[in-house]
GUKE-449309 format. One line per 4 residues: their letters; for each residue y, x, z of C-alpha. Coordinates in steps of 0.02 Angstrom, whole numbers, plus 50000, padded with zeros to 5 digits. Example, Ala and Ser with C-alpha at 12.3 -4.5 7.8 and 13.67 -1.06 7.14 Angstrom:
as	49775,50615,50390 ~ 49947,50684,50357
***
This chain:
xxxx	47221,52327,51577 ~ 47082,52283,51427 ~ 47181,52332,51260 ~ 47103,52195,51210
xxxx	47223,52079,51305 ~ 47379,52122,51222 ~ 47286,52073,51051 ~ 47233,51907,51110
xxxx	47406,51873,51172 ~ 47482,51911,51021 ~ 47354,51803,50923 ~ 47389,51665,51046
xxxx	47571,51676,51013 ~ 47542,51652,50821 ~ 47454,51527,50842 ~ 47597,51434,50929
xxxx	47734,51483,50833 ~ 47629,51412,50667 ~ 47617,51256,50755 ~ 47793,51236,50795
xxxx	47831,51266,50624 ~ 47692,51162,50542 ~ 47663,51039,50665 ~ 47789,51002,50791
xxxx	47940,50998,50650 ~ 47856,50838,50557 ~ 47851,50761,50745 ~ 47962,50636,50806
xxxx	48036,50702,50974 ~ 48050,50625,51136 ~ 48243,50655,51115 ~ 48264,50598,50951
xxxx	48166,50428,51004 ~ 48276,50404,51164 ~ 48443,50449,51076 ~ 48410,50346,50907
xxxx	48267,50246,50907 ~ 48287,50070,50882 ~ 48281,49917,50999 ~ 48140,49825,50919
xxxx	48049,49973,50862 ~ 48083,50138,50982 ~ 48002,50255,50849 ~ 48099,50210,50724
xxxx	48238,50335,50691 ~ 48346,50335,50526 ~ 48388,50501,50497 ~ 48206,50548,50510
xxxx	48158,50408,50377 ~ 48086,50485,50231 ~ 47982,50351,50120 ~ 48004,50164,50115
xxxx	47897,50054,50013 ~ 47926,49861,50015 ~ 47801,49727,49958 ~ 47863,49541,49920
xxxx	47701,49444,49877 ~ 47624,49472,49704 ~ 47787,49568,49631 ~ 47750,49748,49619
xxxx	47795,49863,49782 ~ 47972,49934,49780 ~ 47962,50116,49854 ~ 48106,50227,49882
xxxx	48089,50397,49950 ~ 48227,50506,49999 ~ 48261,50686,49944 ~ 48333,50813,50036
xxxx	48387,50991,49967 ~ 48392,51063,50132 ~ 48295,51021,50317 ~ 48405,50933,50413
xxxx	48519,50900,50251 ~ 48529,50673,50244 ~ 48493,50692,50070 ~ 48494,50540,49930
xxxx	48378,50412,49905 ~ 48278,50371,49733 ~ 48188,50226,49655 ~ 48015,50294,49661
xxxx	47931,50127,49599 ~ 47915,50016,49499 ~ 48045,50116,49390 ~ 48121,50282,49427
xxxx	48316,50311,49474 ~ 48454,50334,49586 ~ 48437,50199,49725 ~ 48589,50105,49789
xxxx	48646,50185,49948 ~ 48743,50046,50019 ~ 48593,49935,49990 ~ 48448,50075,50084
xxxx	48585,50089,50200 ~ 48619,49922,50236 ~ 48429,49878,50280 ~ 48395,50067,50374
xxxx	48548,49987,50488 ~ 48457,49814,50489 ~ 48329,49862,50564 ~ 48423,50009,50685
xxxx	48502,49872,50771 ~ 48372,49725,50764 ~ 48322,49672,50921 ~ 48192,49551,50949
xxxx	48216,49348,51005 ~ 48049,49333,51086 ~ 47915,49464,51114 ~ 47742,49397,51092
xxxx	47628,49556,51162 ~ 47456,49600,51051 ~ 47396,49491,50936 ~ 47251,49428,50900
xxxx	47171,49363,50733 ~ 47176,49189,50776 ~ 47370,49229,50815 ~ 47399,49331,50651
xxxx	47330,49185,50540 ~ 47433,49064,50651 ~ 47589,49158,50634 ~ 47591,49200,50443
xxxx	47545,49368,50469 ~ 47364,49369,50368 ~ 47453,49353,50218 ~ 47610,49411,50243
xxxx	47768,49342,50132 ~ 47855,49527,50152 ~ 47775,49693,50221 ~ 47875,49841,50238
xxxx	47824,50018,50269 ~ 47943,50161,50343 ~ 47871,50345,50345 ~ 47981,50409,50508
xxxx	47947,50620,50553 ~ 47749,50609,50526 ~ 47703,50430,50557 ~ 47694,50275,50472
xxxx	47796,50103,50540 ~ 47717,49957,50488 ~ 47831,49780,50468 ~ 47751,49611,50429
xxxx	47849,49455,50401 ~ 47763,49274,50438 ~ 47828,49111,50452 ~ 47949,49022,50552
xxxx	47945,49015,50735 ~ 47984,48843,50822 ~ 48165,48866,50883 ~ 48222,48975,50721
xxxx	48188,49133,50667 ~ 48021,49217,50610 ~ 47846,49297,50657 ~ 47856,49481,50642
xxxx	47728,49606,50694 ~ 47758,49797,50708 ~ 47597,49897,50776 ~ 47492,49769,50809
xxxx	47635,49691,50938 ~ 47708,49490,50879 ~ 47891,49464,50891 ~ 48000,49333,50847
xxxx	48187,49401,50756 ~ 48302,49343,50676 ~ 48355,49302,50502 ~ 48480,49449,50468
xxxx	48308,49558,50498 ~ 48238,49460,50378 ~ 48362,49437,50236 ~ 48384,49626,50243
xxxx	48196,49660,50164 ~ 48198,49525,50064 ~ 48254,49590,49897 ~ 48184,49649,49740
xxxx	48200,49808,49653 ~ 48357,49763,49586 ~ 48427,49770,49719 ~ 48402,49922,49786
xxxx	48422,50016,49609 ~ 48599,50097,49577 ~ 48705,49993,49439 ~ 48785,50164,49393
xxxx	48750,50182,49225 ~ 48782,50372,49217 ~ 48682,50400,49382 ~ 48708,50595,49381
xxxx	48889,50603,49381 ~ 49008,50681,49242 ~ 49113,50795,49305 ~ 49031,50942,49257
xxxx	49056,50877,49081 ~ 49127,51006,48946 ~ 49151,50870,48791 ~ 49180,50696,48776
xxxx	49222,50602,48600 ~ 49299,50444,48602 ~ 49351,50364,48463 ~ 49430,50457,48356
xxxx	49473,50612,48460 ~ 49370,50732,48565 ~ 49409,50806,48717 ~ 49330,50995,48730
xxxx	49323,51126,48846 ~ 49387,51288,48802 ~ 49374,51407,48938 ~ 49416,51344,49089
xxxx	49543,51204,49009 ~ 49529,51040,48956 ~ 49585,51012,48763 ~ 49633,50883,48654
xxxx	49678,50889,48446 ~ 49858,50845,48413 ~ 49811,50731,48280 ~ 49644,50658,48241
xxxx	49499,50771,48237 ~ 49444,50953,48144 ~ 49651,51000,48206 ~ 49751,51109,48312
xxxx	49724,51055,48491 ~ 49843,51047,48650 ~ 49800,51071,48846 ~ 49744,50924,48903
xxxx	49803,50834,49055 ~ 49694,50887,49165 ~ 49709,50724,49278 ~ 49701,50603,49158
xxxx	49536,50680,49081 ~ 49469,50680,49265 ~ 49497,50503,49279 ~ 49409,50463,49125
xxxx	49273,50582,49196 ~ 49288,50479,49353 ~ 49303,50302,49280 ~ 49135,50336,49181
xxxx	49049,50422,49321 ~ 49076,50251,49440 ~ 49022,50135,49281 ~ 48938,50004,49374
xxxx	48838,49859,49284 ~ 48849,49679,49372 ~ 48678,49635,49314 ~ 48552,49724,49177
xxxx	48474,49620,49045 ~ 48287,49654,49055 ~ 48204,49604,48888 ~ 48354,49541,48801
xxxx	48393,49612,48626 ~ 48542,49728,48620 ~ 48606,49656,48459 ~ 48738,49763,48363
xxxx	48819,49917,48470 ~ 48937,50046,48439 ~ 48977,50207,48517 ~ 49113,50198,48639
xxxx	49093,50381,48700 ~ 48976,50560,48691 ~ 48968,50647,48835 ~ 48906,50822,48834
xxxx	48849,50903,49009 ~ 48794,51104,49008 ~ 48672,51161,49097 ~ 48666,51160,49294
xxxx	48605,51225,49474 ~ 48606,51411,49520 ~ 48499,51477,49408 ~ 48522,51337,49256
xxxx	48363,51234,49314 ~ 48461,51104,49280 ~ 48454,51052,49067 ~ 48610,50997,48974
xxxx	48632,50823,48949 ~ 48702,50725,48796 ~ 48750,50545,48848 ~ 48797,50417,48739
xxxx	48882,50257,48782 ~ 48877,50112,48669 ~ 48953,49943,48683 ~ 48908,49777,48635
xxxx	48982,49593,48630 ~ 48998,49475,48788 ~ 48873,49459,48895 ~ 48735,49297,48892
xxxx	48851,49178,49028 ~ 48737,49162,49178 ~ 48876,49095,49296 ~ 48929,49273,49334
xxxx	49112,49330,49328 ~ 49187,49308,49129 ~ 49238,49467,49035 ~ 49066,49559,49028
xxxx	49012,49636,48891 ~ 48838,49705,48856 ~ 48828,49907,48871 ~ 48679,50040,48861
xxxx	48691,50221,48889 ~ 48549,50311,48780 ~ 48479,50493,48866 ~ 48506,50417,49034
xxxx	48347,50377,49151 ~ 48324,50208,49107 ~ 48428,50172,48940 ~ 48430,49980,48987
xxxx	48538,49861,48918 ~ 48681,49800,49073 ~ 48826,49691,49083 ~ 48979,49782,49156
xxxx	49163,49702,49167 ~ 49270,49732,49012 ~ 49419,49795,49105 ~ 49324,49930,49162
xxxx	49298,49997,48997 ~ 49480,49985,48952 ~ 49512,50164,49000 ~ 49413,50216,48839
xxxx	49545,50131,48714 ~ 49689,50277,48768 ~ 49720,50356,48615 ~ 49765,50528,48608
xxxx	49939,50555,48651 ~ 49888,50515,48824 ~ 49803,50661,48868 ~ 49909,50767,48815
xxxx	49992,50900,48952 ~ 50176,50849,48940 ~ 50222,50972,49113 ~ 50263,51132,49011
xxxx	50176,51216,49179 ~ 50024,51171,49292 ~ 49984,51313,49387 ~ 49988,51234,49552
xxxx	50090,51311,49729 ~ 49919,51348,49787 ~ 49838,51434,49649 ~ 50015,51545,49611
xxxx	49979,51739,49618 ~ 50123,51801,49537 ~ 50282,51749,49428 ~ 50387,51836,49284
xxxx	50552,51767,49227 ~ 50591,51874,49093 ~ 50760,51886,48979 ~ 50829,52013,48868
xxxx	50778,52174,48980 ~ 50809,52090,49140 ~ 50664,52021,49241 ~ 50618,51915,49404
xxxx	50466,51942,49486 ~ 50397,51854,49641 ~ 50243,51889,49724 ~ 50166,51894,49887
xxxx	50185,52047,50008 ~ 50096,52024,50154 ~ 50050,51852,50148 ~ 50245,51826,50113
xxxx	50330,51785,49937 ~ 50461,51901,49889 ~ 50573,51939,49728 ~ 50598,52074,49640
xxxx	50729,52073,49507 ~ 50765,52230,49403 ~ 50857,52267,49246 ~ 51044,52327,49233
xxxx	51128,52376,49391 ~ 50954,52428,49439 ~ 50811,52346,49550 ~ 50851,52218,49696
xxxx	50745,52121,49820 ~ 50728,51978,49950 ~ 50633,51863,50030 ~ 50581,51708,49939
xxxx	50570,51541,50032 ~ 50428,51461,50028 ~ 50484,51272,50016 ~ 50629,51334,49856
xxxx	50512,51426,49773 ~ 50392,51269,49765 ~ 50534,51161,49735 ~ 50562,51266,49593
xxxx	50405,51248,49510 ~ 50396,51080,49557 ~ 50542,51051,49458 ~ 50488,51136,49280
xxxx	50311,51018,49323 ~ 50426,50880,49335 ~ 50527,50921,49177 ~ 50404,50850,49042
xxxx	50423,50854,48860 ~ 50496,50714,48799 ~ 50423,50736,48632 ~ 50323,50857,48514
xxxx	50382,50994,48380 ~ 50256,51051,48267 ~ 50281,51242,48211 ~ 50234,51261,48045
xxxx	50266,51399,47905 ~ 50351,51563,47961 ~ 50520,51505,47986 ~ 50485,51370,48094
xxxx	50476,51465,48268 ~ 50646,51524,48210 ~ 50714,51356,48190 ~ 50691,51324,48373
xxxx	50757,51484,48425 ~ 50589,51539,48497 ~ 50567,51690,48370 ~ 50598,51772,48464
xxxx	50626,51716,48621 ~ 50752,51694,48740 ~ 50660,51716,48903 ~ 50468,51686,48952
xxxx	50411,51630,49101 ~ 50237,51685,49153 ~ 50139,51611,49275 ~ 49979,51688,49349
xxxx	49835,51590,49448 ~ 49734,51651,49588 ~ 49575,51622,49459 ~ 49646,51715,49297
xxxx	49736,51583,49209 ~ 49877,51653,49096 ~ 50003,51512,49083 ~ 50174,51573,48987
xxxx	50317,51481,48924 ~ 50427,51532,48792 ~ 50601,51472,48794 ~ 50711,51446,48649
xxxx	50860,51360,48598 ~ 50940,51199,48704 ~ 51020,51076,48593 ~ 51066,50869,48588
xxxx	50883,50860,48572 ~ 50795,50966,48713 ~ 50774,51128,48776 ~ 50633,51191,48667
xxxx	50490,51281,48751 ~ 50318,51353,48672 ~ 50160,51359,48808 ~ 50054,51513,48781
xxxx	49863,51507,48862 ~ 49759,51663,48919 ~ 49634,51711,49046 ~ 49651,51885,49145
xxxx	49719,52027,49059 ~ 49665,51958,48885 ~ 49791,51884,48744 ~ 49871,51753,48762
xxxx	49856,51586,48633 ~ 50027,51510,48586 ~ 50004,51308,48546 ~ 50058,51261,48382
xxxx	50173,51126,48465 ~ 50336,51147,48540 ~ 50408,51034,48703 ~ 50543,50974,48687
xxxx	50596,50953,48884 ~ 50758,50885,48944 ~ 50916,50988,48906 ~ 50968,50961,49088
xxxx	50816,51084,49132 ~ 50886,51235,49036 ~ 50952,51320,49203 ~ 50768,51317,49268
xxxx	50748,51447,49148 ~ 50897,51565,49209 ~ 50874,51725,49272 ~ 50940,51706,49462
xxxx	50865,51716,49637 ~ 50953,51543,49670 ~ 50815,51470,49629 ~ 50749,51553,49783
xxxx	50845,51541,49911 ~ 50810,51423,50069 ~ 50915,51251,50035 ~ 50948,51262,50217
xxxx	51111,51348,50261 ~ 51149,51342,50441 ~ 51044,51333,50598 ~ 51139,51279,50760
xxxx	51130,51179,50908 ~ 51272,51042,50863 ~ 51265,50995,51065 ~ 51333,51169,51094
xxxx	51502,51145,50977 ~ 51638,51239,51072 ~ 51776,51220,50928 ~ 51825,51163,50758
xxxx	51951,51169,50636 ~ 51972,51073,50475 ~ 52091,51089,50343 ~ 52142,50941,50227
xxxx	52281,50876,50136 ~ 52369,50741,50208 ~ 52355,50561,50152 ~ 52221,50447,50121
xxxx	52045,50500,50121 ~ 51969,50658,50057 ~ 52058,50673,49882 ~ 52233,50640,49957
xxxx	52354,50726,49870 ~ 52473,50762,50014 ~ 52520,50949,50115 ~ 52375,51039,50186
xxxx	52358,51006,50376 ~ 52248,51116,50508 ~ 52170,50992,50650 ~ 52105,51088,50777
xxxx	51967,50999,50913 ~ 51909,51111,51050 ~ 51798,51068,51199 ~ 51881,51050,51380
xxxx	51749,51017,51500 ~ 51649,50883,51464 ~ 51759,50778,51283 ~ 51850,50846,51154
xxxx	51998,50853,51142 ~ 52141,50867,50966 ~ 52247,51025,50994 ~ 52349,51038,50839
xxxx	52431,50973,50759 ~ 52462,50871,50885 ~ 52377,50836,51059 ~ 52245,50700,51095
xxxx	52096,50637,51161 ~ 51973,50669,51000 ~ 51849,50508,50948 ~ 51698,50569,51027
xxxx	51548,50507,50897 ~ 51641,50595,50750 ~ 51657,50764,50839 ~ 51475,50738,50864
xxxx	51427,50688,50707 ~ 51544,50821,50618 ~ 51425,50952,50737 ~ 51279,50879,50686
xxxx	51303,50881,50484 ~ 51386,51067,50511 ~ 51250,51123,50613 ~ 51109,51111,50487
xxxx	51210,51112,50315 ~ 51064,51076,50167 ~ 51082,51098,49986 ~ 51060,50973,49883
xxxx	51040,51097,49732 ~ 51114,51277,49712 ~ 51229,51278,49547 ~ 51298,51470,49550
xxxx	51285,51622,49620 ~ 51505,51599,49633 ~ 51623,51464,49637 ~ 51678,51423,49448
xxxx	51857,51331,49414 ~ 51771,51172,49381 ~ 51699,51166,49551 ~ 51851,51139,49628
xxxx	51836,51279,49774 ~ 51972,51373,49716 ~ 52100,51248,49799 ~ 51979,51165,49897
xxxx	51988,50959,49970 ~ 51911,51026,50131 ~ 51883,51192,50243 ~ 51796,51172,50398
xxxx	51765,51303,50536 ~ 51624,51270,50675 ~ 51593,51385,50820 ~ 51444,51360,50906
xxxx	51392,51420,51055 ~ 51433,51499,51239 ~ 51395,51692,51239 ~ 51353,51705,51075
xxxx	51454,51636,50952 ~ 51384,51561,50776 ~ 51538,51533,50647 ~ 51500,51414,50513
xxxx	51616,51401,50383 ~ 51612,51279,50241 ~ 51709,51231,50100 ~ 51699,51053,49995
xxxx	51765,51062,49824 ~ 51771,50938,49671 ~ 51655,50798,49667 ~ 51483,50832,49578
xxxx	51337,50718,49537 ~ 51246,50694,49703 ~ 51399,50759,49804 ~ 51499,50883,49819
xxxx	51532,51075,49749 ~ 51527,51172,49918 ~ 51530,51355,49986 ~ 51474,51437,50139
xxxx	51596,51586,50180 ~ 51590,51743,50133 ~ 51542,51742,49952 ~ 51400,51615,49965
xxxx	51339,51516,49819 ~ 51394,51364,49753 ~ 51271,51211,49797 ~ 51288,51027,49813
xxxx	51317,50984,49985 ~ 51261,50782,50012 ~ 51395,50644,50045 ~ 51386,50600,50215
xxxx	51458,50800,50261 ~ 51619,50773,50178 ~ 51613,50601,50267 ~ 51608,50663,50433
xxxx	51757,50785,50383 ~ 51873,50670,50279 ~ 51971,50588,50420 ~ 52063,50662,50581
xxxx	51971,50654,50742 ~ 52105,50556,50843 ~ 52013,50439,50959 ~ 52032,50285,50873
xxxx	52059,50197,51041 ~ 52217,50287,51090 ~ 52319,50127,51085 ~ 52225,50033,51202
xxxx	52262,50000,51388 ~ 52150,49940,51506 ~ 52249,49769,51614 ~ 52215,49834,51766
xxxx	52350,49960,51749 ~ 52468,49853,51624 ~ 52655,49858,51721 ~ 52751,49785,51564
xxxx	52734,49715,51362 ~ 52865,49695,51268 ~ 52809,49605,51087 ~ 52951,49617,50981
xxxx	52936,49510,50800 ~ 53052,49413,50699 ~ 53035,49287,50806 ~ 53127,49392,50942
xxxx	53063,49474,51082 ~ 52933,49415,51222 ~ 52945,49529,51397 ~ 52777,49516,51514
xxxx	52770,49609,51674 ~ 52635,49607,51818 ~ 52681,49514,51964 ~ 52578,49565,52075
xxxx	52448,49413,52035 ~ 52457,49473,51858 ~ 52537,49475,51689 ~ 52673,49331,51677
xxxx	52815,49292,51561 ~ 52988,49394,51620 ~ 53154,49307,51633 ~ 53210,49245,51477
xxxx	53045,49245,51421 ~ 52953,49077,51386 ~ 52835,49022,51503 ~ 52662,49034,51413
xxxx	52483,48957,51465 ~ 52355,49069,51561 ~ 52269,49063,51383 ~ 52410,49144,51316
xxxx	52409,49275,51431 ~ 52227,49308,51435 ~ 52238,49326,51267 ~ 52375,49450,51246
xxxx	52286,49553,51382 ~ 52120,49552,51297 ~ 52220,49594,51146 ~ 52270,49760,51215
xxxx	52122,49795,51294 ~ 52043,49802,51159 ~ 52154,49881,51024 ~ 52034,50016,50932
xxxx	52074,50081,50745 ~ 51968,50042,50598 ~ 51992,50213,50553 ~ 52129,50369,50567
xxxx	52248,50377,50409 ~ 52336,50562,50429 ~ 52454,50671,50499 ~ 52607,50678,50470
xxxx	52773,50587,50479 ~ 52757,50373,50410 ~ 52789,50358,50228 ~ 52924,50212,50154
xxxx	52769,50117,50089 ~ 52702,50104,50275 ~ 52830,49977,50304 ~ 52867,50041,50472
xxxx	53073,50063,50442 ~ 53080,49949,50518 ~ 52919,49864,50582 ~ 52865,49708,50549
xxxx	52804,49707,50752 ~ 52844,49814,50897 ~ 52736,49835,51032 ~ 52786,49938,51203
xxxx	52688,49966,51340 ~ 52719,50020,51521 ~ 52580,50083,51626 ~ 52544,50090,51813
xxxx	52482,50262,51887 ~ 52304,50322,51837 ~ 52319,50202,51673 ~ 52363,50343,51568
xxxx	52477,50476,51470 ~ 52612,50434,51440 ~ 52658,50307,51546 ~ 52763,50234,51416
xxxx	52729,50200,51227 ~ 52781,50085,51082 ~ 52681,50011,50944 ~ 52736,50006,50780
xxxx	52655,49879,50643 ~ 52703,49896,50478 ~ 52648,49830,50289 ~ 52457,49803,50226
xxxx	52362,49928,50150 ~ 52309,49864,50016 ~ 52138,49841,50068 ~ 52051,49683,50144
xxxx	52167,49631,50292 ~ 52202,49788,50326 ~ 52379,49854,50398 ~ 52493,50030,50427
xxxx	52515,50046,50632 ~ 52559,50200,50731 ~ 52606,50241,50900 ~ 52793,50307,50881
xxxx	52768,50465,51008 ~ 52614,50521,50885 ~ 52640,50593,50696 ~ 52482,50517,50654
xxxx	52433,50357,50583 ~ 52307,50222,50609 ~ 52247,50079,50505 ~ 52180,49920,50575
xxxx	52127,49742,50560 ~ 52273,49605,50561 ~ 52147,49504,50660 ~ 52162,49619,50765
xxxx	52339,49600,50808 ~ 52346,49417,50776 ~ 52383,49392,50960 ~ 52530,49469,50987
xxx	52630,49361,50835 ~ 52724,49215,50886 ~ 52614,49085,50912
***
């Protein structure tokens, strides 16, 4: 083979790869035309659109042209002509998609001259010109075509479309020119000045003075100076007032912008917004008022609404950084709770937090949970100050115990930032806190201000892993409950102040069933729910690390034991002491800390699980009732065809006797009073009305039991009933019972 061959290949294959590059990636492709290209114009594809320029009869053209950092990047569109700045992307959007989707009424083939100067198209009322990949598309608007619509022609083809089409390049520069008055955006801004006050970066923090300017400053809010930042940024004028005198204008606010891009390219901007009177009325909305930002593009006077300049009338105060913290969960690196010579650290060890706590008794440590630890910081966030202390003179750290003092919390961010508290005294007042500021392993900058914070958040501050600790307690199936036990005292409701009584449930086959201190079918849904609140115990709130005499849990209203499970066995055992705010003081044995256990778990506990229909009988097994009253006694026994009045008995109506069945039927407790033997107040020595029932076979044990219904609660219609065989009592409804009184 020639050597020469090789050479020329090579050459050749240059040659092609500069054409690709230079040539065929300015081309339109046949893929890109059959995926995107329009109906009315199949070369025209939007993302490929680069220049449009726009003629409306004698004004001057309109040309936009879009730039694009990066090839393949969308980019942003610009006013090019007949002024120069940011283009409205809504409105180059709105007529890219116009004519995307256009589609054409009528298509008219070539055209001729004599058809051009019939059709409008000579002297076209709009022309519009698209430059799509390397080509140019070419739109001329004529007049109106019989039917509706009008003459378009695109490449020397005639067309008839419709309005929309139409409307869509009919507009002047306006139009397509962004109303933002600030069109490069202000977030990278490092000082703003509004009235009165500035607002300066220091660092990588927002500041602001604590009283009027040339002062000692405080961290801003970082949020609320973003939403000024934001609120300028998306300044919008409703109209601009081309030629109109500004008339007198003051400054509203300075913004400063550094330098910008990669390698500074990008010059510092000083922006200056000043604000007029109302706007000349042209019909527009009321509340404009004239505004002009001078060292922007254009620097024209523009209307915008008055209420969105409001945001520049906050004074001071409201930027300040009330959270004495704002070192966010995801930023945290590390945290030191420091007092006396006794510290807390937590940290992450292998992508896991952990404490660390060391001082005397030497060093311990533990897993930290990841939802307490954030609801611990989410806590001091949400403690704000209240108000500000200034610290003045030498004594005046002193004064608020901070001097020094008596424990710091540090907080370190995943980017440097230093944020410490200092925490001194707690009085009527506040807790008293001092925020120190630093970056990396530099000082750190106390504020000359002190927060004042809530005195309720003073245990925030204390040196304990509670604040650690997952507020979850137990994890159990509640559907595999095998046995309980709850201890009360006797009497009415959780606080009663009677003997302490043991009720024991236990599962046989498929119910549960009461096995002390008496025996009896257990009410199934409060079993269940009594699982499911012991099953997955939450804290409200830790408040100890042990039980203190004010929480009650020394003598305590309620202990519950849960057993779940078949092989293996899970033990839960919980006690409720003296109410709290939010609940109640509570304990998971052995030695657990005190937390606040919610409401509805001592609910499910408070009353004894006797199934609250155990004085019912069903009718179809109902051999005798006997209702004895004051009015004397009524005997009923089945006679085969049914319930009917024994001898000596009145006769009574079938109404009468459906109702007295129904009656029974239906006998269920509003709720389970207590164990034990009936107290003189329950009226029951002797009853107001007796009740006994004989059953058939299969209806029941025992086959035989009597009714007792004594004196009212107290409460609503309520009234004191038991079933004499059972040392338990029931409370129901007098409507309940109304059946079986004399009638």
């Amino acid at each position: 083979m020639s050597a020469r061959i090789p050479l020329v290949l090579g050459v050749l294959a240059a040659a092609l790869f500069a054409f690709i590059v230079f040539v065929e990636r300015d081309t339109l492709s046949s893929s890109e035309v059959r995926q995107e290209g329009a109906r009315l114009a199949p070369r025209f594809v939007r993302s490929r659109v680069d220049r449009i320029e726009l003629r409306r009869g004698q004004e001057p053209p309109t040309v936009l042209v879009r730039e694009r950092e990066e090839e393949g990047l969308l980019g942003d569109w610009r006013l090019q002509a007949p002024l120069r700045t940011d283009a409205a992307d809504e409105a180059v959007s709105s007529l890219l998609g116009a004519l995307q989707w256009a589609d054409a009424r009528r298509r008219l083939g070539p055209l001729s001259g004599e058809d051009r100067a019939t059709f409008g198209l000579v002297e076209p009322s709009l022309e519009a010109r698209f430059a799509v990949a390397n080509e140019t598309l070419t739109l001329r608007v004529g007049g109106e075509a019989p039917g509706g619509g009008r003459y378009l022609e695109i490449g020397g083809e005639g067309s008839v479309v419709g309005a929309d089409l139409v409307e869509a390049l009919d507009h002047d520069v306006g139009h397509f020119r962004s109303k933002r008055l600030f069109t490069r955006g202000l977030l990278d801004a490092d000082r703003i000045s509004l009235e009165g006050f500035s607002l300066t970066v220091e660092g990588d923090r927002w500041r602001v003075p604590l009283a009027g300017p040339d002062t000692a400053s405080l961290l801003a809010a970082r949020g609320r100076v973003e939403e000024l930042l934001r609120g300028l940024t998306d300044l919008e004028a409703t109209r601009f007032l081309e030629g109109a005198e500004a008339g007198e204008l003051h400054v509203a606010a300075r913004v400063h912008t550094p330098p910008g891009g990669l390698d500074g390219e990008v010059p510092a901007r000083d922006l200056t917004l000043r604000v007029g009177g109302p706007c000349p009325a042209d019909g527009a909305d009321d509340g404009e008022q004239v505004v002009r930002v001078d060292g922007a593009e254009t620097g024209e006077l523009a209307c915008v609404l008055a209420s969105d300049l409001e945001l520049l009338a906050r004074p001071a105060t409201d930027y300040r950084e009330l959270r004495p913290v704002t070192v966010s969960d995801l930023e945290l690196e590390r945290l030191v709770l420091r007092r006396g010579d006794a510290s807390l650290t937590v940290e992450q060890a292998d992508g896991a937090w952990r404490w660390t706590r060391a001082g005397e008794g030497g060093e311990a440590s533990g897993p930290a949970d990841d939802d307490a630890l954030a609801e611990w910081l989410s806590s001091i966030r949400n403690a704000r100050a209240t108000t500000l202390g200034p610290v003045e003179g030498a004594g005046a750290a002193g004064t608020y115990g901070l001097a020094p003092p008596l424990a710091t919390l540090e907080l370190v961010a995943s980017d440097g930032r230093v944020e410490a508290l200092d925490v001194g005294a707690a009085s009527t007042a506040g807790l008293y806190l001092r925020r120190r500021l630093g970056q990396g392993e530099g000082p750190l900058s106390a504020e000359r201000a002190v927060l004042v914070v809530p005195p309720d958040a003073e245990p925030l501050y204390a040196l304990r892993t509670l604040h650690l600790r997952p507020r979850t307690l137990s994890e159990a199936a509640p559907e595999t409950l095998a046995g309980l036990t709850v201890t009360r005292r006797s009497g009415l409701g959780i606080s009663a102040a009677g003997p302490r009584v043991a009720e024991e449930v236990a599962r046989e086959e498929a119910r549960f069933v009461v096995t002390a201190p008496l025996r009896a079918p257990a009410e199934e849904s409060a079993v269940r729910e009594a699982a499911r609140q012991l099953a997955r115990i939450t804290a409200e709130r830790f408040v100890a690390e042990a039980p203190e005499p004010a929480h009650g849990l020394g003598a305590p209203a309620i202990v519950a034991e849960a057993r779940f499970g078949t092989d293996e066995v899970t033990v839960v055992t919980l006690r409720l002491g003296a109410e709290a705010p939010g609940g109640r003081f509570a304990s998971l044995e052995p030695g657990g800390a005190v937390f606040i256990a919610r409401p509805a778990l001592a609910e499910a506990l408070a009353m004894p699980f006797v199934d609250r229909d155990l004085l019912a009988t069903d009718p179809l097994y109902l051999a005798r009732l006997s209702v004895e009253s004051e009015a004397g006694t009524a005997i009923y026994r089945d006679d085969g065809t049914g319930l009917a009045p024994a001898e000596g008995t009145a006769e009574a109506s079938p109404e009468r006797i459906e109702a007295l069945r129904s009656a029974l039927e239906t006998l269920r407790a509003r709720r389970v009073m207590a164990y034990g033997p009936a107290a003189p107040a329950d009226g029951l020595a002797p009853p107001r009305l007796r009740l006994l029932v004989r059953r058939d076979p299969g209806g029941g044990t025992p086959a035989e039991y009597v009714i007792a219904v004594g004196a009212p609660l107290g409460e609503g219609d309520l009234v004191h009933v038991r079933r004499e065989d059972l040392d338990v009592g029931f409370a129901f409804a007098a409507t309940d019972l109304a059946a079986f009184l004399p009638q």
